[in-house]
C-alpha positions in Angstrom: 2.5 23.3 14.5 1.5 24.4 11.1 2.8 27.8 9.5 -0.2 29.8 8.6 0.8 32.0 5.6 -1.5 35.2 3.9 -0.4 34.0 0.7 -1.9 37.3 -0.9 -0.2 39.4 1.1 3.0 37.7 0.1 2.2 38.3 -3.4 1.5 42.6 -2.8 4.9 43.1 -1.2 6.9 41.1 -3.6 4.6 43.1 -6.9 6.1 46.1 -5.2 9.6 46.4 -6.3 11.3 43.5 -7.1 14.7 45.1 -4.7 13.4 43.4 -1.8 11.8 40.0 -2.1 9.8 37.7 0.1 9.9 34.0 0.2 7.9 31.7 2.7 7.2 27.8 2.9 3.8 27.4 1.7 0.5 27.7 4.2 -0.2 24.8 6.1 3.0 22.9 6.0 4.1 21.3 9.6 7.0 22.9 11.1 9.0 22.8 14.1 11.2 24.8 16.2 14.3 26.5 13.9 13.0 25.7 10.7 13.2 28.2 7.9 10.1 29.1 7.1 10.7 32.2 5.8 13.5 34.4 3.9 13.8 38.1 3.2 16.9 39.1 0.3 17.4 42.5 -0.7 18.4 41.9 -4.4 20.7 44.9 -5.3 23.1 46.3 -3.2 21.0 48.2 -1.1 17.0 48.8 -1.3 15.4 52.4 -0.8 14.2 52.8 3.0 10.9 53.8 1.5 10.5 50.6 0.0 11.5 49.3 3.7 8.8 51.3 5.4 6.3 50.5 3.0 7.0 46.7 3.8 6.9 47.9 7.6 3.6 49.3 7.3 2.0 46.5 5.6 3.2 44.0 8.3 1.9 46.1 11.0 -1.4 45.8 9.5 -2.1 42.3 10.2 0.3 38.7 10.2 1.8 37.5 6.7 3.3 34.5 8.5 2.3 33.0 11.7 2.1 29.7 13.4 -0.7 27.4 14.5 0.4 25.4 17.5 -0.5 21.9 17.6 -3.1 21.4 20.3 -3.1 18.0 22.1 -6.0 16.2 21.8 -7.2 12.3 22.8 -8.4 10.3 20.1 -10.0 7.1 19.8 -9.8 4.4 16.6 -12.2 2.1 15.0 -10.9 -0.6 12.9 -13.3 -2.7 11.1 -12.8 -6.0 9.6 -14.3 -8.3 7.3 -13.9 -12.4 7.8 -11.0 -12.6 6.1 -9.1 -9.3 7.1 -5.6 -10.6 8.6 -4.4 -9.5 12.0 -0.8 -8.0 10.7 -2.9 -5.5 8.3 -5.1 -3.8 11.3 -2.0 -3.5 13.4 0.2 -2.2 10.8 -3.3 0.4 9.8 -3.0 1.4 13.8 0.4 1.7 14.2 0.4 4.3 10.9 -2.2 6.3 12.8 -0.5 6.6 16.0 2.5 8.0 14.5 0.7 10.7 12.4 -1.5 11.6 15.8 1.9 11.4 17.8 3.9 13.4 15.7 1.4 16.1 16.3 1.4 16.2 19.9 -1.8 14.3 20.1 -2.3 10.3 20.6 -4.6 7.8 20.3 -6.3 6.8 23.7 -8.4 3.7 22.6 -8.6 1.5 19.6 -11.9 -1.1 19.2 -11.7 -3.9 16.6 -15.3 -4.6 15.3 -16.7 -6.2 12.2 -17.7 -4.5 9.1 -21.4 -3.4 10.2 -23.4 -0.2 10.7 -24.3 -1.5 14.5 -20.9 -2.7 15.2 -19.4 0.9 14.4 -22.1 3.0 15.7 -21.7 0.7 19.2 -17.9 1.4 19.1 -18.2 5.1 18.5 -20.8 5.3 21.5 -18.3 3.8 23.8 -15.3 6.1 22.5 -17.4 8.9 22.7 -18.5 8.4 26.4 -14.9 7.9 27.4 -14.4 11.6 27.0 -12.3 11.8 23.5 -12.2 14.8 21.8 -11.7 13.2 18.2 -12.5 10.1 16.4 -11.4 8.0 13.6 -13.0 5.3 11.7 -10.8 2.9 9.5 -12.6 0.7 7.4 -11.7 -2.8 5.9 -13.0 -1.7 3.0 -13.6 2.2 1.4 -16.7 4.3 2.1 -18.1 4.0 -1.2 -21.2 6.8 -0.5 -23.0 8.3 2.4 -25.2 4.9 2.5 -22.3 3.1 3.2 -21.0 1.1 6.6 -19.0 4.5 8.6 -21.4 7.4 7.3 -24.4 5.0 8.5 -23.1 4.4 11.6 -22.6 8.1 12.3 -26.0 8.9 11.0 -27.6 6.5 13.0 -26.6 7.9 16.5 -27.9 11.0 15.6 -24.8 12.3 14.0 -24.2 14.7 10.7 -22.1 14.0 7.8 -20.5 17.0 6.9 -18.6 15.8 4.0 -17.8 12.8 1.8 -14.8 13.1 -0.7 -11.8 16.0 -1.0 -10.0 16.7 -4.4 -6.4 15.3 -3.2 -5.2 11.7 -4.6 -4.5 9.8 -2.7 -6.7 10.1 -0.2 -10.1 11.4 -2.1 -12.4 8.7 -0.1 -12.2 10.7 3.1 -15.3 11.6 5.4 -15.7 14.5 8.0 -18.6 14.4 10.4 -19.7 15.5 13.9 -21.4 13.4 16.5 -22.4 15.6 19.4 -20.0 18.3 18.8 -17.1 15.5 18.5 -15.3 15.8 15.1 -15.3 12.2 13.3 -13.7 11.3 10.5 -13.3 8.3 8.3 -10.5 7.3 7.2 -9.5 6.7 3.7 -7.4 3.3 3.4 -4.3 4.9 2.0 -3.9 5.9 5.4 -2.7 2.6 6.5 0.2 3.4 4.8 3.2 6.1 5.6 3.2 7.7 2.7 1.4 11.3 2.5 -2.6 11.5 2.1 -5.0 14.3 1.9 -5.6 12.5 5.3 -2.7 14.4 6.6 -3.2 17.3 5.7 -7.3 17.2 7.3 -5.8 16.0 10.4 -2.8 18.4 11.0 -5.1 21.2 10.5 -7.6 20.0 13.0 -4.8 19.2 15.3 -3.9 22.9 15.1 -7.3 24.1 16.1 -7.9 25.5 12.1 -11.4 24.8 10.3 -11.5 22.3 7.8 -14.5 23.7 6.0 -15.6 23.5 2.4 -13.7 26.3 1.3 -10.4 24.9 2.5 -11.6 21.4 1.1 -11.9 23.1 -1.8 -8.6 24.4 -2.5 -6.9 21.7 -1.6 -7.6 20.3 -5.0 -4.6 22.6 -6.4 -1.5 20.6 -6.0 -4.3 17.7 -4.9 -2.2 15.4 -7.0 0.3 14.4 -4.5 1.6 11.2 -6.3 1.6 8.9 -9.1 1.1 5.6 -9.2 2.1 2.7 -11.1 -1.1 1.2 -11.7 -1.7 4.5 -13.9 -2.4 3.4 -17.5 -3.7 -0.3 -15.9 -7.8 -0.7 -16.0 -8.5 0.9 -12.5 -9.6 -2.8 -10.7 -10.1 -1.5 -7.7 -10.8 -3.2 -3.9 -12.3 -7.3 -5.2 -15.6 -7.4 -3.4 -17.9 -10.6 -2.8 -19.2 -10.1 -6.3 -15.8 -9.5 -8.0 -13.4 -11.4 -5.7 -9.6 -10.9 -7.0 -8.8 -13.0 -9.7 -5.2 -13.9 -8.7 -2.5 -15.3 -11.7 0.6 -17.6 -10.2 4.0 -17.2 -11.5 6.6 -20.4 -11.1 9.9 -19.8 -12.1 11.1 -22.5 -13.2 14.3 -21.6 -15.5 17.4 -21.8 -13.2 20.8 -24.3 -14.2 21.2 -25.7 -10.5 24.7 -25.0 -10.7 24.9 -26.3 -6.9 23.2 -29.0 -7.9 26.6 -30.8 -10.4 25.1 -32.4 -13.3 21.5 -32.7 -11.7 18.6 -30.3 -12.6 17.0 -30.4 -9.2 13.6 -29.6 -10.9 13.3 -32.6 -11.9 14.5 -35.0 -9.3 11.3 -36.7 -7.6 10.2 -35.5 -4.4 7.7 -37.5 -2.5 6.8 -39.3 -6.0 7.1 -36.8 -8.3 9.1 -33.9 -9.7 9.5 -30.7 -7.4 8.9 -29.0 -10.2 5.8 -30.7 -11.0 4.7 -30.7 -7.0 5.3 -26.7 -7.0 3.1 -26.1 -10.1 0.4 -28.2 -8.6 0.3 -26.4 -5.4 -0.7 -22.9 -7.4 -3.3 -24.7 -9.5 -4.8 -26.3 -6.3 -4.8 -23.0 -4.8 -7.2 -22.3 -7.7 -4.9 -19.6 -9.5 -5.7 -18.6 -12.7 -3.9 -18.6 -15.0 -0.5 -20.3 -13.9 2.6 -19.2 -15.8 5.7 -21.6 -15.6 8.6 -19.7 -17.1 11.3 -22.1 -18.2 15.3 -21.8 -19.2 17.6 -24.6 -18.6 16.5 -27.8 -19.8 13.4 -26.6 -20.9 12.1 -29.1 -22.7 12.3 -31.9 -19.9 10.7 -29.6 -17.4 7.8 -28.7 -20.0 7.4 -32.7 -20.2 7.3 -33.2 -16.6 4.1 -30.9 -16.2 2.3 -32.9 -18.8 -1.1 -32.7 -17.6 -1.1 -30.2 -15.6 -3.5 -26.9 -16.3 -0.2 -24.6 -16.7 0.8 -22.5 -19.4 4.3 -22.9 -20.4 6.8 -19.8 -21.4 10.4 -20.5 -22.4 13.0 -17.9 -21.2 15.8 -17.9 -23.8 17.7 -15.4 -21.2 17.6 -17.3 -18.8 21.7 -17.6 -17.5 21.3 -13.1 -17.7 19.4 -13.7 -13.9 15.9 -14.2 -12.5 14.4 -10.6 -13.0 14.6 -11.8 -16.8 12.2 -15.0 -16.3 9.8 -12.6 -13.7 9.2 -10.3 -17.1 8.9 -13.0 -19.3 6.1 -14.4 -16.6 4.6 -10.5 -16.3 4.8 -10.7 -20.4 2.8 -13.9 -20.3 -0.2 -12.6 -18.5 -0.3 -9.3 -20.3 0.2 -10.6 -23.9 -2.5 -11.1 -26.1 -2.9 -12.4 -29.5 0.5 -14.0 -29.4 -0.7 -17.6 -29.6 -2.6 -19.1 -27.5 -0.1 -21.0 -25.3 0.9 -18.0 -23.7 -1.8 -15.4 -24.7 -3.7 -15.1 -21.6 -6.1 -12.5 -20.4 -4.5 -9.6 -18.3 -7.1 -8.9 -16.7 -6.0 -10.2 -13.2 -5.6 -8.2 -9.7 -2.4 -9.2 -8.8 0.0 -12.4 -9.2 1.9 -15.0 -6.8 5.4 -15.1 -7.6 6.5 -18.6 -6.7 9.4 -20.6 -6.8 10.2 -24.3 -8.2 12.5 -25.4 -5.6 10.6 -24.8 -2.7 8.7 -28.2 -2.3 7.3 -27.7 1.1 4.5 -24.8 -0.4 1.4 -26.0 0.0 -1.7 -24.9 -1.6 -3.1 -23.8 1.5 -0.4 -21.7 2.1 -1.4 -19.6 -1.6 -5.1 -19.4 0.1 -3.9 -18.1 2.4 -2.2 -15.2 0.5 -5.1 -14.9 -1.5 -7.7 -14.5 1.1 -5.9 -11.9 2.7 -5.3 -10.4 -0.9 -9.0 -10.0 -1.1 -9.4 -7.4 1.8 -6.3 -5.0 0.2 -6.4 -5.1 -3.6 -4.7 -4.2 -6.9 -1.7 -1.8 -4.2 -1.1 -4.4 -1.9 1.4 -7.3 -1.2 1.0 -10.1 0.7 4.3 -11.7 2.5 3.6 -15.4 4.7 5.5 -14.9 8.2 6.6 -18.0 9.3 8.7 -17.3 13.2 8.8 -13.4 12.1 11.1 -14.2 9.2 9.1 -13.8 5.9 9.2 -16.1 3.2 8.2 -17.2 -0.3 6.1 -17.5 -2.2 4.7 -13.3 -2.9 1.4 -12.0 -3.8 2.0 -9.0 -6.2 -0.4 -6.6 -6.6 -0.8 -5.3 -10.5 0.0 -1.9 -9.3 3.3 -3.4 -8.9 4.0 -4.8 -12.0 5.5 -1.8 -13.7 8.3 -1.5 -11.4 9.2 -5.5 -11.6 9.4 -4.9 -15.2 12.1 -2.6 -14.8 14.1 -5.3 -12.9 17.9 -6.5 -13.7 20.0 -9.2 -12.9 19.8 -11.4 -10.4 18.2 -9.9 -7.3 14.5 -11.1 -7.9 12.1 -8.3 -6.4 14.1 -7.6 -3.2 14.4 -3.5 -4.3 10.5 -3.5 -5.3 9.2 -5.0 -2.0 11.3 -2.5 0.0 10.1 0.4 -2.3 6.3 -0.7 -1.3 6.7 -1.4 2.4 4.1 0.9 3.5 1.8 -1.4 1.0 2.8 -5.1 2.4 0.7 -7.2 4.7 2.3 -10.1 6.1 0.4 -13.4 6.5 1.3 -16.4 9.2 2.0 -19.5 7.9 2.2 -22.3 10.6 5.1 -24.0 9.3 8.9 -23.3 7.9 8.3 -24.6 4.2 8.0 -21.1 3.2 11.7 -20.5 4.2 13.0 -23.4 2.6 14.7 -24.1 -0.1 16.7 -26.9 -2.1 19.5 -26.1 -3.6 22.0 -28.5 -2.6 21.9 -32.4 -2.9 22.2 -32.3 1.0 19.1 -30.6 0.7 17.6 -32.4 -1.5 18.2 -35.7 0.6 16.9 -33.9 3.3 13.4 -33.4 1.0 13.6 -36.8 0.2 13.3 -38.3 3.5 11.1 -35.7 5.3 8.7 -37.7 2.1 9.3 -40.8 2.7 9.1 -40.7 6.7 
């Protein structure tokens, strides 16, 4: 349960003589059987038995530490999505519910899938509701933007009250408590579909524990509200793309590797069903519509620049190229962030997120970047988007900006392996109907195999 603590009572007995101290894990934090939640020290020696007594009396006189059991509870879910909301995200978003519900003793009974409408929602918390549950979530595909929006509307609309909209804890601020004949609702704020802690946990553990979660507690949880930073600090906030402001999505090819595998051959620029790979890679971001697209060069840099002659790329040369790949994935993240630097690689940062592609990975197809990007568009500036190809995930990535800082910090030779683990809780994974994602070529076996695969 959660240990309830009179914080103010904590505070009189430790102002009384500093000989006999008190020190308790703060109110509200989740605890189970044999943890610590509380430790008494006599700081000298010994401490006066009047000082004891005193301590005796004041206990007596009501609880300083006590416990809230969890209660268990059946709960029901709503997820909503929009047309382009991918399967993997809404059962990742579940799955990150049922473990907060279950780790409190409760679970969750029933989960409806419905589309992003005030009917939709207000017909799928009818059903939950006449199925007996005794609380109810609402997930959204996109964030309750004010008490006119999609979840609020639907509660409204059956006759419901919205009780609040909004709680001074980041993340997690966009969070809605209502009632809808006497069943507690609440919406969910979309950092939920992650792990990671929310002022969404600390709502729910306390209803789960049978305490109010009125204004005054609402309140207060502003102080120490600020349970994380986040690397987009310091960025232009962008925010969730909407229909007006779809995500404007860069692409990243890096291009700058020696093909030491390869002998004497760059395999960049050996043909590949009639033209360069490093040519038919490029192509496939800018008929995926990316903008801009960033080819990073190294080795033989020149020839590869001549080989996208044409091509509506903008070309950055990686001196450092032989140090590893995390130094041509800064120079890229350099490209779309500079500005008045000239204008071949002066481009404007503005942009949501990026696809980190590869040259030697012919078998990418444009589609397969739409793909990315229209799952992209349901997430925003936090998210990643992987392509899943026989549950093994491939290449190319869709970065969110918010991620950028931490690929800047890269070194070596180990790409963005460490950041994508870091931001698990923020990936989505897209299917892709075919193994090009997987593949590379970075042997001339391989590249024979390419070859005819072309010409067949």
């Amino acid at each position: 349960g959660l240990a309830v603590v009179d914080a103010e009572a904590v505070r009189a007995l430790n102002a009384g003589d500093p000989g006999l101290t008190l020190a308790t894990v703060l109110s509200g934090t989740r605890v189970r059987a044999g943890d610590l939640v509380a430790t008494a020290k006599v700081i000298p020696l010994a401490a006066a038995g009047s000082l004891v007594s005193a301590w005796e009396e004041r206990a007596a006189a009501g609880p300083v530490l006590s416990l809230a059991p969890f209660r268990s509870r059946r709960a029901g879910l709503v997820l909503t999505r929009l047309a382009k909301t991918p399967d993997s995200a809404l059962r990742k978003a579940a799955a990150a519910l049922a473990d907060r519900i279950e780790a409190c003793g409760s679970r969750i009974e029933r989960t409806l899938t419905v589309e992003h409408q005030v009917e939709d929602v207000a017909d799928a918390l009818t059903t939950l509701r006449s199925s007996g549950l005794s609380l109810l979530l609402v997930l959204g595909a996109s964030q309750i933007a004010d008490a006119d929006d999609v979840v609020p509307s639907a509660v409204t609309s059956l006759g419901g009250t919205v009780k609040r909209l909004g709680i001074p804890v980041d993340p997690g601020n966009l969070l809605l408590t209502a009632e809808l004949e006497g069943v507690t609702v609440l919406g969910v704020p979309g950092c939920a579909r992650s792990k990671g802690r929310s002022g969404f946990d600390a709502v729910l553990e306390r209803l789960l524990a049978g305490l109010d979660v009125e204004a005054a507690f609402l309140d207060g949880l502003g102080y120490g509200g600020l349970l994380r930073e986040s690397s987009a600090r310091g960025l232009p906030r962008l925010g969730r793309p909407t229909a007006e402001r779809p995500a404007r999505i860069a692409g990243i090819l890096l291009a700058a590797g020696s093909s030491t595998r390869m002998g004497d051959a760059n395999k960049l620029l050996e043909p590949v069903g009639g033209e360069p790979m490093v040519r038919r890679a490029a192509a496939a971001l800018v008929e995926a519509g990316l903008d801009p697209v960033v080819v990073v060069t190294g080795h033989a840099g020149d020839r590869v620049r001549d080989a996208l002659v044409g091509l509506a790329v903008r070309i950055v040369h990686n001196p450092d190229y032989t140090v590893g790949m995390s130094r041509s994935l800064i120079a890229g993240l350099q490209a779309l962030e500079a500005e008045g630097s000239g204008a071949e690689v002066a481009v404007d940062s503005a942009v949501d997120g990026a696809v980190i592609a590869l040259a030697d990975m012919p078998w990418v197809e444009a589609d397969d970047v739409r793909a990315l990007v229209g799952a992209f568009q349901t997430i925003g500036a936090s998210g990643v988007c992987v392509p899943v190809h026989d549950r093994k995930r491939g290449n190319p990535v869709l970065w969110g900006a918010a991620h950028f800082g931490a690929m800047r910090t890269l070194r070596g030779d180990a790409g963005a392996r460490s950041v994508l683990a870091a931001a698990e809780d923020a990936v989505v994974e897209v299917p892709i109907d075919h193994d090009g994602i997987l593949r590379d070529v970075d042997t001339p076996q391989a590249l024979d195999a390419a070859r005819q695969e072309w010409d067949r």
